[in-house]
N, C-alpha and C positions, 0 to 999 in steps of 0.2 A: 474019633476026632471030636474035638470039642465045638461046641458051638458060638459062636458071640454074635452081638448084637452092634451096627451099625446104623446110625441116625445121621443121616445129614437131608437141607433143604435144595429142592429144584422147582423150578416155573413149573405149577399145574400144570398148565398146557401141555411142555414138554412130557412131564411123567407121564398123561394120560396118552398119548400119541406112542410112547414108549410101549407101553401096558399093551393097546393094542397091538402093534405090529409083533410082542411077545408072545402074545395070543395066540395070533396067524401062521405062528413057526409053533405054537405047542408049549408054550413057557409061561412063568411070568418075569414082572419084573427082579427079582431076589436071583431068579434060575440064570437071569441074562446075566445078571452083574454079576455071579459065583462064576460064571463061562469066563467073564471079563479080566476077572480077577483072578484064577486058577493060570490064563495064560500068561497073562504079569510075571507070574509067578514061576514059571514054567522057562519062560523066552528072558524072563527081567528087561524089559523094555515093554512100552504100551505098543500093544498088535497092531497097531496100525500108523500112517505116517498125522504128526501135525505138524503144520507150516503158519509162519505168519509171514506179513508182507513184509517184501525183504525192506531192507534200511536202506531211502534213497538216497543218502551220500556215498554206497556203494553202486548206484545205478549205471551200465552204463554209459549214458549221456552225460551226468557226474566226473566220474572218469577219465573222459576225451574233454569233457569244460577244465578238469585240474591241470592233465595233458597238458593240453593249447597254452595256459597259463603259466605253468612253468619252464613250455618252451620259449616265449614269449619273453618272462624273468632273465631267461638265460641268454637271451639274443640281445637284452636290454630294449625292449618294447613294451615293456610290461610300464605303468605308472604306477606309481605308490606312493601315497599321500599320510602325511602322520594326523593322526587325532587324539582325542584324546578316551582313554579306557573308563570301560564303565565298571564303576563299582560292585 
């Protein structure tokens, strides 16, 4: 297998903190990210889950506020006022 060569930049801090606990398990950093990277590759998807925070117009309390509103709309309780759109 051939070898190549991979450069990219991370926070010092991180690296170092990385290095170590690579250390503690017997590895370094290059042995971690080949494990990282072989499972990539292996699964095709990254091994483990990422999430971000969900998008609060799906929250919800969101939801039950559009709810109420549109039942509201539909009972004719609702007011609506026109203005004017912004550019």
């Amino acid at each position: 297998m051939a070898q190549a060569s991979v450069n990219f930049r991370i926070d010092a801090e991180l690296k170092e903190n990385v290095e170590e606990i690579c250390k503690k398990m017997g590895m370094n950093l290059t042995t971690a990210i080949t494990v990282f990277l072989t499972k990539v590759a292996q699964e095709r998807r990254i091994p483990f889950e990422i999430t971000a925070d969900a998008d609060p117009f799906y929250s919800e309390s969101n939801i039950r506020y559009l709810e109420k509103k549109m039942e509201d709309y539909k009972a004719g309780r609702l007011r609506l006022a026109e203005h004017d759109l912004i550019d």
